[in-house]
Residue frames as a rotation matrix with the C-alpha (Angstrom) as fourth column:
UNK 1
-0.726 0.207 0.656 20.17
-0.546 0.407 -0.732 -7.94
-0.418 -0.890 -0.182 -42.26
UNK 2
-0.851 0.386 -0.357 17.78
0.010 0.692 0.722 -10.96
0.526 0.610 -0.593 -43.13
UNK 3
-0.256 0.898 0.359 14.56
-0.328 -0.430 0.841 -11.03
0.909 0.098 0.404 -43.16
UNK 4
0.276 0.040 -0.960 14.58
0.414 0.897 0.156 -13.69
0.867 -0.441 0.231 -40.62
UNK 5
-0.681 -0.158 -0.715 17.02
0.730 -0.235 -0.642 -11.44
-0.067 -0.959 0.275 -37.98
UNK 6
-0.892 0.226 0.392 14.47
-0.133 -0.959 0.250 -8.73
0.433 0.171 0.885 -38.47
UNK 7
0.123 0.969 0.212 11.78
-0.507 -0.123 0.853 -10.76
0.853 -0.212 0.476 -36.78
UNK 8
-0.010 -0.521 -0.853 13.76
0.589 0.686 -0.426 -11.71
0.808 -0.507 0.300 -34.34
UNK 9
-0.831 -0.520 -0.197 14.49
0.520 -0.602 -0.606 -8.42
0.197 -0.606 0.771 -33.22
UNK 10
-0.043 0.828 0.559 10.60
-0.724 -0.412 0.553 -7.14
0.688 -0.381 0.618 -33.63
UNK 11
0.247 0.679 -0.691 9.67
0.074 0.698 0.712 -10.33
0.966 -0.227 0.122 -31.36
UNK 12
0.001 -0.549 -0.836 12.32
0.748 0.555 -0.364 -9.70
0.664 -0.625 0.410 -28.95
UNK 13
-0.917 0.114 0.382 11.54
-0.217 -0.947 -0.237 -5.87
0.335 -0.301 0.893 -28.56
UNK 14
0.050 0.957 0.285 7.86
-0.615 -0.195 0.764 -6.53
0.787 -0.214 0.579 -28.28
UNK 15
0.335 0.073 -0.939 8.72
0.763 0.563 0.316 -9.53
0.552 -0.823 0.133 -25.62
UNK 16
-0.814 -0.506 -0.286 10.68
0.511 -0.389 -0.767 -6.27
0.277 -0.770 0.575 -23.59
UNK 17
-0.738 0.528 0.420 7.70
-0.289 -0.810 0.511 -4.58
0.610 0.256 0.750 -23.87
UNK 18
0.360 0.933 0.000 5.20
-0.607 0.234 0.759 -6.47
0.708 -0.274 0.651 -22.49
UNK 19
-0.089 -0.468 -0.879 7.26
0.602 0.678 -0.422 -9.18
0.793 -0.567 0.221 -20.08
UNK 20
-0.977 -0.147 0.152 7.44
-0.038 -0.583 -0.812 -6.02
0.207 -0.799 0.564 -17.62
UNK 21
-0.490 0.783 0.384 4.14
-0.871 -0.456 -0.183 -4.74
0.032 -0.424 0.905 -17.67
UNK 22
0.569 0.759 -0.316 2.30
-0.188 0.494 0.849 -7.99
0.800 -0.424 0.424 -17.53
UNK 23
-0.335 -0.625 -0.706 4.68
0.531 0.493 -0.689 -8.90
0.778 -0.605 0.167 -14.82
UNK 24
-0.950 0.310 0.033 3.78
-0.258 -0.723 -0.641 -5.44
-0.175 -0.617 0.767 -12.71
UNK 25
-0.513 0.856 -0.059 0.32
-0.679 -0.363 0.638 -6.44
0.525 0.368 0.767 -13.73
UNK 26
-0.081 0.217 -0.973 0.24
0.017 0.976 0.216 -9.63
0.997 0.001 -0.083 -12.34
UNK 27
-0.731 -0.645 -0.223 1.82
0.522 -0.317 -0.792 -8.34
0.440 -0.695 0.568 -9.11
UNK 28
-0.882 0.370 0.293 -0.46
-0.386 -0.922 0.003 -5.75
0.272 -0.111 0.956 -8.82
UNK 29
0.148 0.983 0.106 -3.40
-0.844 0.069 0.532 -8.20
0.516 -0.168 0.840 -8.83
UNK 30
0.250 -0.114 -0.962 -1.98
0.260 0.965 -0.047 -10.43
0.933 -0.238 0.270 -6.50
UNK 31
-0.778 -0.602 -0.181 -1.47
0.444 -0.323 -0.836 -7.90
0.445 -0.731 0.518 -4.42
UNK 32
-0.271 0.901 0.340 -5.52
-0.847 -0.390 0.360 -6.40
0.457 -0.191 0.869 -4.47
UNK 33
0.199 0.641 -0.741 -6.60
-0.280 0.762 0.584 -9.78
0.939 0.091 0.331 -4.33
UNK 34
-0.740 -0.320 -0.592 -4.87
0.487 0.353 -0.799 -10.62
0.464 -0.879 -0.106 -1.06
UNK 35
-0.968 0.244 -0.064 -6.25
-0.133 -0.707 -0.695 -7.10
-0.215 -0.664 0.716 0.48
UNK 36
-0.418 0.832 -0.365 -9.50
-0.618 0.034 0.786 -7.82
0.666 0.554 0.499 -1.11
UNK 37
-0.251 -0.104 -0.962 -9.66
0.185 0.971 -0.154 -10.84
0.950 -0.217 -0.224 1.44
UNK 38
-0.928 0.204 -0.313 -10.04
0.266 -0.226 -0.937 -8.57
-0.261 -0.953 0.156 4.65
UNK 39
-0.631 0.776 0.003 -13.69
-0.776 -0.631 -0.001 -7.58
0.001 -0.003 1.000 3.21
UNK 40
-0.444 0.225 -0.867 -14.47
0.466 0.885 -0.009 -11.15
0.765 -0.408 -0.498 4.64
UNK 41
-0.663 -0.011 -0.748 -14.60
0.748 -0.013 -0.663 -9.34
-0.003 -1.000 0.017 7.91
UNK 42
-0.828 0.561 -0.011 -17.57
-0.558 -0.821 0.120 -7.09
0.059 0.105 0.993 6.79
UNK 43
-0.391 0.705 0.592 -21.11
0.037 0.655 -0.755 -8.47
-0.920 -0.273 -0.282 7.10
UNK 44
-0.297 0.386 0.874 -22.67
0.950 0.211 0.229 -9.78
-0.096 0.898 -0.429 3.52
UNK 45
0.806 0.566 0.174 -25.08
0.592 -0.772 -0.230 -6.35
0.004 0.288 -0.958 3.50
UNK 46
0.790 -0.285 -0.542 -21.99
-0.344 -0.939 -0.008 -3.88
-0.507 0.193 -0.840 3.61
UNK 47
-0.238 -0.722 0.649 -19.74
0.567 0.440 0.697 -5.73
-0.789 0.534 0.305 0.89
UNK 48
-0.904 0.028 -0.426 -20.21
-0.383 -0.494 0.780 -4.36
-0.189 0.869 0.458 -2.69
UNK 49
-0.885 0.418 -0.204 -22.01
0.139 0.656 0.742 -7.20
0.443 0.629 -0.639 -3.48
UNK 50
-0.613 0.462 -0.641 -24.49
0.726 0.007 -0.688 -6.47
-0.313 -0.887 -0.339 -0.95
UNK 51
0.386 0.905 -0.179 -25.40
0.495 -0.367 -0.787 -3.12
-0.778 0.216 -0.590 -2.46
UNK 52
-0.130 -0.037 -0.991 -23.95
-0.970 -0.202 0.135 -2.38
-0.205 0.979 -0.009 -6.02
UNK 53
0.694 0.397 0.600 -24.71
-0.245 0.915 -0.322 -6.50
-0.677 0.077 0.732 -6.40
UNK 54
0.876 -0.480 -0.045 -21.17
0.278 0.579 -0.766 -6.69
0.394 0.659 0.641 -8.06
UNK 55
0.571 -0.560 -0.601 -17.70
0.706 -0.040 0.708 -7.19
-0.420 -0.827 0.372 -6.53
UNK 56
0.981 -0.096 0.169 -15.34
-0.002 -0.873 -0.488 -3.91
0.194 0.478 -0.857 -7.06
UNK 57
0.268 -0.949 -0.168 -11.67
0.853 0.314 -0.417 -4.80
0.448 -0.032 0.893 -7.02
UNK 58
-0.429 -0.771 0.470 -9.57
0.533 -0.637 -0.557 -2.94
0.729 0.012 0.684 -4.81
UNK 59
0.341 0.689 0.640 -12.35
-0.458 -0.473 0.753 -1.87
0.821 -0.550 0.154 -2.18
UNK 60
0.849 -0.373 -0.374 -10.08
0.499 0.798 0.337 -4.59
0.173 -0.472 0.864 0.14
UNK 61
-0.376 -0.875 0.305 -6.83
0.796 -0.473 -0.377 -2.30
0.474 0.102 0.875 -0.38
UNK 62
0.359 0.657 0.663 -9.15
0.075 -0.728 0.681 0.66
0.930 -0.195 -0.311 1.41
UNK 63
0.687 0.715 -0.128 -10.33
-0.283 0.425 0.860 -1.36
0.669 -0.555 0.495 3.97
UNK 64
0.369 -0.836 -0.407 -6.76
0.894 0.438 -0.089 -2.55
0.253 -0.331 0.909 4.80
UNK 65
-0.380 -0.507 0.774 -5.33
0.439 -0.835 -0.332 0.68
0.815 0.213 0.539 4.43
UNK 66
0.205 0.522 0.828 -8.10
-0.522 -0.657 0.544 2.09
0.828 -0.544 0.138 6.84
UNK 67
0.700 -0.130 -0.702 -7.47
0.549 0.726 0.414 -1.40
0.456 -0.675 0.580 9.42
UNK 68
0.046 -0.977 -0.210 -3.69
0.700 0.181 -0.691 -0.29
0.713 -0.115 0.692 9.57
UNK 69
-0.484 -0.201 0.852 -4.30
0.011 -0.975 -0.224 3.56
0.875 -0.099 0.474 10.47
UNK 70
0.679 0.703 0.213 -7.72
-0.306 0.007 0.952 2.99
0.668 -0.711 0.220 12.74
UNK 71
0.719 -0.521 -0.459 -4.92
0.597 0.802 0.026 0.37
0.354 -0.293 0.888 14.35
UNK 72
-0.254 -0.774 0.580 -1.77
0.450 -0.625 -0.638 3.26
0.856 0.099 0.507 14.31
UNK 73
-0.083 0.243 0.966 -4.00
-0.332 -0.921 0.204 5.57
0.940 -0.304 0.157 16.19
UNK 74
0.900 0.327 -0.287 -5.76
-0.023 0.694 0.720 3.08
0.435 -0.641 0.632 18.76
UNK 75
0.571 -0.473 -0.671 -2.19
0.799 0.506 0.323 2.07
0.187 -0.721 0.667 19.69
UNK 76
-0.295 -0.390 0.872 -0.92
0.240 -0.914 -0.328 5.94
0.925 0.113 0.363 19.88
UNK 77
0.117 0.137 0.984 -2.33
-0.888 -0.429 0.166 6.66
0.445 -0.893 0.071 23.11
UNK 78
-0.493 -0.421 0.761 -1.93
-0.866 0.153 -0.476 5.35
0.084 -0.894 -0.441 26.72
UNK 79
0.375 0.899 0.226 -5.12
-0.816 0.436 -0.380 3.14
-0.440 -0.042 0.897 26.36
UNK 80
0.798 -0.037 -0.601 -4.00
-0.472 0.583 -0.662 1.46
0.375 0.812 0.448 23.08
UNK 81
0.211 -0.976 0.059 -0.66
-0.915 -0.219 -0.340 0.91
0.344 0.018 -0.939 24.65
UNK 82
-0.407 0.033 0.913 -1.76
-0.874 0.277 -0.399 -0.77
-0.266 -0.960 -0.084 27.40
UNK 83
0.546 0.835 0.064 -4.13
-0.735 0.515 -0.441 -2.67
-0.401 0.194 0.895 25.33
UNK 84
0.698 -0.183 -0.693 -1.37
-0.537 0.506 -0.675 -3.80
0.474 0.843 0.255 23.13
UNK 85
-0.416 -0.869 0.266 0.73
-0.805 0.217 -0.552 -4.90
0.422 -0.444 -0.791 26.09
UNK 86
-0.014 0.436 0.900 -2.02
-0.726 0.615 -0.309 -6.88
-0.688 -0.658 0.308 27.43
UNK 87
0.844 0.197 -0.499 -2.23
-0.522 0.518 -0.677 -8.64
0.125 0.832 0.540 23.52
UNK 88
0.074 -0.849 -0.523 1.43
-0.517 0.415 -0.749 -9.49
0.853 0.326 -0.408 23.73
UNK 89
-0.308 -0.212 0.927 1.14
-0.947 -0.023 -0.320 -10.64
0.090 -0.977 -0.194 26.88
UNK 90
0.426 0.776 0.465 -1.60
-0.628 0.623 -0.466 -13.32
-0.651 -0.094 0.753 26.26
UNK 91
0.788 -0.379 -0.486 0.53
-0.408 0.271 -0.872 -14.31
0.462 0.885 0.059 22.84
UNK 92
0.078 -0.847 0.527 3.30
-0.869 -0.317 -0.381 -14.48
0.489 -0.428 -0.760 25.20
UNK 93
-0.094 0.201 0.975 1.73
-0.780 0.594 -0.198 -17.60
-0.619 -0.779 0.101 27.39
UNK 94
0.940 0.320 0.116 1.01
-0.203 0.800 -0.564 -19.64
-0.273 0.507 0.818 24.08
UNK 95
0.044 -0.809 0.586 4.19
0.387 0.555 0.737 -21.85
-0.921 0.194 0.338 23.40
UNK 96
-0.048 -0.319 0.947 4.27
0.845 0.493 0.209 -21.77
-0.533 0.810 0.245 19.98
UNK 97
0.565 0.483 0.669 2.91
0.754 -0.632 -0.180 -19.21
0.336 0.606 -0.721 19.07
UNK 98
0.911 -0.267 -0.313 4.92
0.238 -0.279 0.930 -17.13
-0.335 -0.923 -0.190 21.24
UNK 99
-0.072 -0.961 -0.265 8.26
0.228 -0.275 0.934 -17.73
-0.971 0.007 0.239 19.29
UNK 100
0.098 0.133 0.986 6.57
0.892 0.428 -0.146 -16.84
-0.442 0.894 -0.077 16.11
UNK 101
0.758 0.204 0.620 5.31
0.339 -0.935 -0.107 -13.58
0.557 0.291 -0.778 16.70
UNK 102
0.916 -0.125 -0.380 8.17
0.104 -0.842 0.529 -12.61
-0.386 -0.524 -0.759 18.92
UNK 103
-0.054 -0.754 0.654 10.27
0.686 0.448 0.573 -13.64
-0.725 0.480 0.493 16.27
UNK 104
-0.165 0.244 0.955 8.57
0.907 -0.342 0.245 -11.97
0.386 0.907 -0.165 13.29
UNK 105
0.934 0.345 -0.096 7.89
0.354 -0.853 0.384 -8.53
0.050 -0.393 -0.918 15.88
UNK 106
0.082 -0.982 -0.169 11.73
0.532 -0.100 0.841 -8.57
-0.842 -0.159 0.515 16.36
UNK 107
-0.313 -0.232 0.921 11.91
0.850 0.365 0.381 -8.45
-0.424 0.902 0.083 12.76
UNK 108
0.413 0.851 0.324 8.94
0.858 -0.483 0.174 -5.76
0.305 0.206 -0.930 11.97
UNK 109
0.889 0.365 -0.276 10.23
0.455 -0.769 0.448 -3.18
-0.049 -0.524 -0.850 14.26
UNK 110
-0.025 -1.000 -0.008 13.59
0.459 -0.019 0.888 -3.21
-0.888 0.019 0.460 13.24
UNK 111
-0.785 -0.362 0.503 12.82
0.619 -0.431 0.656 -2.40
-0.021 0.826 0.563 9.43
UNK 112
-0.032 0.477 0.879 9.57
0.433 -0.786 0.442 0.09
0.901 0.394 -0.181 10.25
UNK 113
0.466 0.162 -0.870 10.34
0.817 -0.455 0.353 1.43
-0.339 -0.875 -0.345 13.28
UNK 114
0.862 -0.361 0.357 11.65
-0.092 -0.803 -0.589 5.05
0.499 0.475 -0.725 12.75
UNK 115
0.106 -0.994 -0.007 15.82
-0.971 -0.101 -0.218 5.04
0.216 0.030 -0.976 13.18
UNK 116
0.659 -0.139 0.739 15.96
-0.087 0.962 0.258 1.73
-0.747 -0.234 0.622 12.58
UNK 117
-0.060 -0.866 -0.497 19.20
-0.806 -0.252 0.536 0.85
-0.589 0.432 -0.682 11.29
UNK 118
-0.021 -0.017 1.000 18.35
0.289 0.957 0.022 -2.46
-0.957 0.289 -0.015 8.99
UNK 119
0.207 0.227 0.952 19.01
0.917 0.293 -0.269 -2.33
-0.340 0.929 -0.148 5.66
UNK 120
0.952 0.052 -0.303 20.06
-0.016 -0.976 -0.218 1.07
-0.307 0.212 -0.928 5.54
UNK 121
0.010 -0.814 -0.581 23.65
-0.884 -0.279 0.376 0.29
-0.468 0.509 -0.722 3.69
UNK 122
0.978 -0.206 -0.041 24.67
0.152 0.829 -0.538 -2.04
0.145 0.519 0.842 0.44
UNK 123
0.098 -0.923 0.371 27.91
-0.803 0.147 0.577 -3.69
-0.588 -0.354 -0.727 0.98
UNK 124
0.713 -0.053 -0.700 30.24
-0.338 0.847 -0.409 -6.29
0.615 0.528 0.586 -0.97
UNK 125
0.282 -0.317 0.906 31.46
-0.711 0.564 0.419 -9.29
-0.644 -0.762 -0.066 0.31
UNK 126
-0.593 -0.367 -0.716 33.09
-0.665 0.724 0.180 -12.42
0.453 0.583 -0.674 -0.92
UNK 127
-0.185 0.437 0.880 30.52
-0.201 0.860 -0.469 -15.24
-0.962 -0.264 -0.071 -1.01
UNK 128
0.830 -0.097 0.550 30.23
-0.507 0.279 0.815 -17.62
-0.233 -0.955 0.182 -1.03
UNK 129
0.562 -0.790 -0.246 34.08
0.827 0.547 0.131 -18.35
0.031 -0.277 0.960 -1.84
UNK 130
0.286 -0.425 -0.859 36.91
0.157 -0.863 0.480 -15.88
-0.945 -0.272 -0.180 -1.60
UNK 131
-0.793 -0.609 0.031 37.33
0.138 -0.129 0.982 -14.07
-0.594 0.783 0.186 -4.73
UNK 132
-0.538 0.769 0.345 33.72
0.798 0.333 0.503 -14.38
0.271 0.546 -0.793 -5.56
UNK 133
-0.966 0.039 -0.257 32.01
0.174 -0.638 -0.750 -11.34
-0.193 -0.769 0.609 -4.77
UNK 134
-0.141 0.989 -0.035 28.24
0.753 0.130 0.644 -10.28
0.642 0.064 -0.764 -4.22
UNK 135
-0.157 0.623 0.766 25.84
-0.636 -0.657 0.404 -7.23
0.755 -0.424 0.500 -2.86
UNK 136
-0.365 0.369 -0.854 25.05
0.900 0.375 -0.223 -7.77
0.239 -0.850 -0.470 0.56
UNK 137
-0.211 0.260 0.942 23.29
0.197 -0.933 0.302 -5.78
0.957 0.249 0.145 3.05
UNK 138
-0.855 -0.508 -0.109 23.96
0.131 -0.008 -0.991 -4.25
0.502 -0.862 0.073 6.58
UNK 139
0.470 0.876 -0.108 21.53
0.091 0.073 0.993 -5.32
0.878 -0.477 -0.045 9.32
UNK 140
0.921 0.385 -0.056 23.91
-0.042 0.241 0.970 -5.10
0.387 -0.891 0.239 12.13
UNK 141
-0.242 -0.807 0.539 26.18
-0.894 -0.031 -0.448 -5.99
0.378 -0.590 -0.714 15.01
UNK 142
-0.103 0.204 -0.974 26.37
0.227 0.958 0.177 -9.64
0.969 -0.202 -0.145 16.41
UNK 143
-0.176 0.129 0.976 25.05
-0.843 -0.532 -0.082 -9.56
0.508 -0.837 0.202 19.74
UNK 144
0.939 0.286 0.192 24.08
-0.342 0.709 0.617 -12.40
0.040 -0.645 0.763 22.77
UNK 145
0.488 -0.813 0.316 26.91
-0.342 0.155 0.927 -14.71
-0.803 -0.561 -0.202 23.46
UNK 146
0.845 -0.305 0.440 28.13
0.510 0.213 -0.833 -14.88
0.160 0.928 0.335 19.53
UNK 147
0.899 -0.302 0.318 30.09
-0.301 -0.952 -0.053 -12.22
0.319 -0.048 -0.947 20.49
UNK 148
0.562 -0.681 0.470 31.97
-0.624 0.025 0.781 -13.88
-0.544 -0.732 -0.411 22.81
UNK 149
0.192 -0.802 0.566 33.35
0.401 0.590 0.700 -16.56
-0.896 0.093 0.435 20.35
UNK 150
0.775 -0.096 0.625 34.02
0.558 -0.359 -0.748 -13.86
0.296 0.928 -0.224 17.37
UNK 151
0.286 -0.798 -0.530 37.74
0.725 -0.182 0.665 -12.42
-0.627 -0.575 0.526 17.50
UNK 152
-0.813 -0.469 -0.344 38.03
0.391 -0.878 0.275 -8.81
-0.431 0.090 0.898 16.64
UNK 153
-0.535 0.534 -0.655 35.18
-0.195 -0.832 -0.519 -6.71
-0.822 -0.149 0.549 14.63
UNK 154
-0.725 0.408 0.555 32.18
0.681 0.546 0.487 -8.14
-0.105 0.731 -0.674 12.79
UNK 155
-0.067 0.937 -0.344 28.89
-0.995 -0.088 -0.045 -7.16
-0.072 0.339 0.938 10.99
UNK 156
-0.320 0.554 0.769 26.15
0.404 0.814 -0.418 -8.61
-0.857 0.176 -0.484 10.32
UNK 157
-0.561 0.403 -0.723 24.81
-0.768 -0.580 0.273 -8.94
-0.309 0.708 0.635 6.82
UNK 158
0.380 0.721 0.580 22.15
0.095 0.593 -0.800 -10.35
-0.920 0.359 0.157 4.57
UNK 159
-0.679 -0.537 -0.500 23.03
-0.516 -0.136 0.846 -12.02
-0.522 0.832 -0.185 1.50
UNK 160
0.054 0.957 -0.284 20.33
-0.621 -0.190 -0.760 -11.87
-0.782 0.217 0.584 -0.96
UNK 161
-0.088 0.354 0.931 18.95
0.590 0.772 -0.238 -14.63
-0.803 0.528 -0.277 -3.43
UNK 162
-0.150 0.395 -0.906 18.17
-0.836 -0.539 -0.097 -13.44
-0.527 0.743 0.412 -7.34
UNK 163
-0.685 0.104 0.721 16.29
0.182 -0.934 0.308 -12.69
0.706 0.342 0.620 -8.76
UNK 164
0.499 0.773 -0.392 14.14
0.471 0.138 0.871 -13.39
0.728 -0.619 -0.296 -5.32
UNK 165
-0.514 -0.857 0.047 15.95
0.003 -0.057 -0.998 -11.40
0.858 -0.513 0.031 -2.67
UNK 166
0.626 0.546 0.557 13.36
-0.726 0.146 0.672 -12.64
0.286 -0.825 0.488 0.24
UNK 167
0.946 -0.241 0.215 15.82
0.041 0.750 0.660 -15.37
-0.320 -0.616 0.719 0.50
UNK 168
0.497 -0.867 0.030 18.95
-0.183 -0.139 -0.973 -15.55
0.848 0.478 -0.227 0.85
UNK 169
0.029 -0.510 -0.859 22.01
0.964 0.243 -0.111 -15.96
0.266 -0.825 0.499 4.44
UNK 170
0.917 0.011 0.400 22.32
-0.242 -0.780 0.577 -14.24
0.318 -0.626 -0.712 7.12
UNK 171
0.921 -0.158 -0.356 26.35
0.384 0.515 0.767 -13.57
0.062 -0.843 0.535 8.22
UNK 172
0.953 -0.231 -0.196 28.66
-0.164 -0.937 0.309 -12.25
-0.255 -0.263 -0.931 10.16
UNK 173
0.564 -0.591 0.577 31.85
0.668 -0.086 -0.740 -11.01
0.486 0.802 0.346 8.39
UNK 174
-0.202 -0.736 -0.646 34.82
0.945 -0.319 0.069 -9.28
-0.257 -0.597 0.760 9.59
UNK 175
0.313 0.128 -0.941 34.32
0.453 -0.891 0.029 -5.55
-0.835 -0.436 -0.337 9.64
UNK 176
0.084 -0.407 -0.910 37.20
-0.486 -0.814 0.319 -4.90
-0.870 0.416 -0.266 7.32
UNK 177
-0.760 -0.292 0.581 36.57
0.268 0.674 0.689 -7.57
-0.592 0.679 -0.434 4.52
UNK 178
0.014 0.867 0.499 33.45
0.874 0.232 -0.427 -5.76
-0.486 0.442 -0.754 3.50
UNK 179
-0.836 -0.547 -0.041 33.00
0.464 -0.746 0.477 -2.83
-0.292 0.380 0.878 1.13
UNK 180
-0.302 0.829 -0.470 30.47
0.507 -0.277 -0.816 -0.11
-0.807 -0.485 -0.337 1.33
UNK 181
-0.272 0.325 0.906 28.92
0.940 -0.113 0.322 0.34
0.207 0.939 -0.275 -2.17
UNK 182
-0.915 0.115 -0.388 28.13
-0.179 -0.975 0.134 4.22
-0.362 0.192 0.912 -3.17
UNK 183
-0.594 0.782 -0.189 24.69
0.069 0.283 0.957 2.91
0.802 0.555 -0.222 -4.01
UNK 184
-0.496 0.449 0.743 21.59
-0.842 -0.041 -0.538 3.43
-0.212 -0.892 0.399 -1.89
UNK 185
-0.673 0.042 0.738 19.46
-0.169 0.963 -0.209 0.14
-0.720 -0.266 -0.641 -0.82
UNK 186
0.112 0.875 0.471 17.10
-0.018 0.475 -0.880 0.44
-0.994 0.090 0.069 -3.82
UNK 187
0.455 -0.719 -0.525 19.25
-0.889 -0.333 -0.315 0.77
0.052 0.610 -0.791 -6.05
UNK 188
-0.683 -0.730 0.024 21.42
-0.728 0.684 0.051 -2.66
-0.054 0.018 -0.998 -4.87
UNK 189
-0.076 0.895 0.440 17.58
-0.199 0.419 -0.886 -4.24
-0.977 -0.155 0.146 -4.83
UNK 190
0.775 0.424 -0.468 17.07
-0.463 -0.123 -0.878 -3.74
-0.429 0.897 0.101 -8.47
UNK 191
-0.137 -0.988 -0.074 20.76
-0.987 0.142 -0.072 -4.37
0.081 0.064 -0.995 -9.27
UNK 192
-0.741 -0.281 0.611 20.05
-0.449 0.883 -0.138 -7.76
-0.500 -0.376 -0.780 -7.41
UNK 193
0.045 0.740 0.671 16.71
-0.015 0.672 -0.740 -8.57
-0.999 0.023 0.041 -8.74
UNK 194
0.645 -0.122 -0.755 17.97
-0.748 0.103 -0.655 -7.80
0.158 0.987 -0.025 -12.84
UNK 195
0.851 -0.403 0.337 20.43
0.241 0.869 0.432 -9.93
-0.467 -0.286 0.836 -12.01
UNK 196
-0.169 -0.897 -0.408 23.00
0.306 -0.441 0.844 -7.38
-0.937 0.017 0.349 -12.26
UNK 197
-0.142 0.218 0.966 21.22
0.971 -0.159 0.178 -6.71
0.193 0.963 -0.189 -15.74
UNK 198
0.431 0.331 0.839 20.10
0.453 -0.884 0.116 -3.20
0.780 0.330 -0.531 -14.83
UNK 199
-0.564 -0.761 -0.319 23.21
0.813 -0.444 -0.377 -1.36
0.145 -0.472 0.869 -13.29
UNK 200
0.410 0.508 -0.757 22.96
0.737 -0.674 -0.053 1.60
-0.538 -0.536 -0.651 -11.10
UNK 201
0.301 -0.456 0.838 23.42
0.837 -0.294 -0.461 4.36
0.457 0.840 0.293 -13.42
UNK 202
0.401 -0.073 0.913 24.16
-0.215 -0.977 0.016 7.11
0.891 -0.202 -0.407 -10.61
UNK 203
-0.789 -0.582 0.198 26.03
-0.153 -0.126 -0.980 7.56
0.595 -0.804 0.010 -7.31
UNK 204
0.264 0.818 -0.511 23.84
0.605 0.272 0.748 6.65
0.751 -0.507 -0.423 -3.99
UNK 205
0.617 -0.200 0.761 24.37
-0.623 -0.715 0.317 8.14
0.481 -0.670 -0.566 -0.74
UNK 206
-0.067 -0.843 -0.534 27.48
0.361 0.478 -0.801 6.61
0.930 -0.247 0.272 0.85
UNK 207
0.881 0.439 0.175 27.09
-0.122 -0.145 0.982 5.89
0.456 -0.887 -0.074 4.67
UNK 208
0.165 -0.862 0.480 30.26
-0.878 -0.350 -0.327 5.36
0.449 -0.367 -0.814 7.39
UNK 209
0.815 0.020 -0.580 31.18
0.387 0.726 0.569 2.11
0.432 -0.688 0.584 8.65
UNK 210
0.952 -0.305 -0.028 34.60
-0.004 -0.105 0.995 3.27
-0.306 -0.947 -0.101 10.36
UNK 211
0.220 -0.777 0.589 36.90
0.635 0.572 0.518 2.19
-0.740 0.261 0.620 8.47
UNK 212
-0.403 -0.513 -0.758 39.26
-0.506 -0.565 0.652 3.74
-0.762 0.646 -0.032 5.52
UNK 213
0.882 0.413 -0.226 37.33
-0.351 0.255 -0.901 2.88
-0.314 0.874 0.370 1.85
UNK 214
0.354 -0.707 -0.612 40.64
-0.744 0.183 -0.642 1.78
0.566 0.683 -0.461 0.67
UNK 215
0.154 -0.313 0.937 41.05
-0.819 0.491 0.298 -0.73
-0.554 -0.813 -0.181 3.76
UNK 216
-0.670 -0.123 -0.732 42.60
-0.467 0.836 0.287 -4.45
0.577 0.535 -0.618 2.33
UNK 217
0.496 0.866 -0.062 40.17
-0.847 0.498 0.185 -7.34
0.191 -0.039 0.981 1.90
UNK 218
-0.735 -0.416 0.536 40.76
-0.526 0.849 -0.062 -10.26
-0.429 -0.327 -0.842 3.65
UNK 219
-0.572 0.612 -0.546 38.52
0.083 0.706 0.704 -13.65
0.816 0.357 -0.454 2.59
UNK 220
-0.049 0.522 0.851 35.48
-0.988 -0.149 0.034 -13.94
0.144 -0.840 0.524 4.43
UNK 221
-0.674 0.023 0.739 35.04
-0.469 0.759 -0.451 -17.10
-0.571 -0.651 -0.501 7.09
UNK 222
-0.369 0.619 -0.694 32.79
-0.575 0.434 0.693 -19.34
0.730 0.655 0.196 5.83
């Protein structure tokens, strides 16, 4: 080996090496800094600065942390309930605003409510031609009057972007054109965000759509 590939291969090991962890570093402080932002909503005297007279990273990630819970409880009893029905209520009368948050609440309570079914199986599908195939992930049953022009048995899925999988399509697919991956959803996450570079090296938990695992694939609709 020449001297040359030999410092390739230190440059390229030491780039795996570090590429991750500043990445997770970067993350990480982009993720204090945000929470750091709610210690706005303290008065000047009970910030850090106030009385250690320097700012302390990560005293914002508390502060949130405490908001969320103080918040949890509060809306745990009869009181909070009420309270939070009167909030949605008022949110409810503003136009705009109105189809934001009952958009994005729709959203919320599906993936943290407890037995919420979103995201809770990876599936493949052919997108976005037949023959092409790709990780998706079950969010569903069409419902409202979709239903009525879909003939015979659909899901709904979400078909993730990479190495971003915040974006990506929502749609619905015949029942039996999709195939339920032995992989569990964080597992087909990682999968999606290596860009298929880091494979699941183990079995996931395998969930039940109905159907026979050996069922023929048809093309999906476009």
């Amino acid at each position: 080996m020449s001297k040359g590939s030999h410092i390739r291969r230190y440059f390229i090991t030491g780039l795996l090496i570090w590429v991750p962890l500043v990445i997770t570093v970067w993350v990480l402080n982009l993720l204090v800094s945000t929470m750091d932002q709610t210690l706005r909503l303290l008065p000047p005297e009970f910030r850090t600065e106030g009385w250690l007279g320097v700012h302390v990273p990560g005293m914002g990630v508390a502060l949130t942390l405490l908001i969320v819970f103080v918040t949890g409880v509060l809306a745990a009893n009869i009181l909070g309930q009420r309270l939070v029905r009167f909030w949605e209520g008022v949110l409810a009368r503003i136009p705009v605003v109105n189809s934001i948050y009952t958009g994005v609440k729709q959203v919320s309570d599906t993936l943290f409510a407890p037995g919420g079914q979103a995201f809770r199986k990876a599936l493949l599908v052919q997108w976005p031609i037949e023959g092409t195939w790709t990780i998706a992930f079950l969010t569903g049953t069409p419902g409202g009057d979709v239903v009525n022009h879909l003939k015979g048995d659909y899901v709904s899925v979400y078909v993730p972007t990479t190495p971003n999988p915040t974006g990506g399509y929502f749609v619905m697919v015949p029942r039996a054109s999709v195939i339920e991956l032995d992989m569990t959803v964080d597992e087909a996450l990682k999968y999606i965000i290596s860009m298929g570079v880091a494979a699941p090296n183990g079995a996931g938990r395998r969930g039940n759509l109905s159907r026979p695992a050996a069922a023929p694939q048809k093309a999906v609709n476009q």
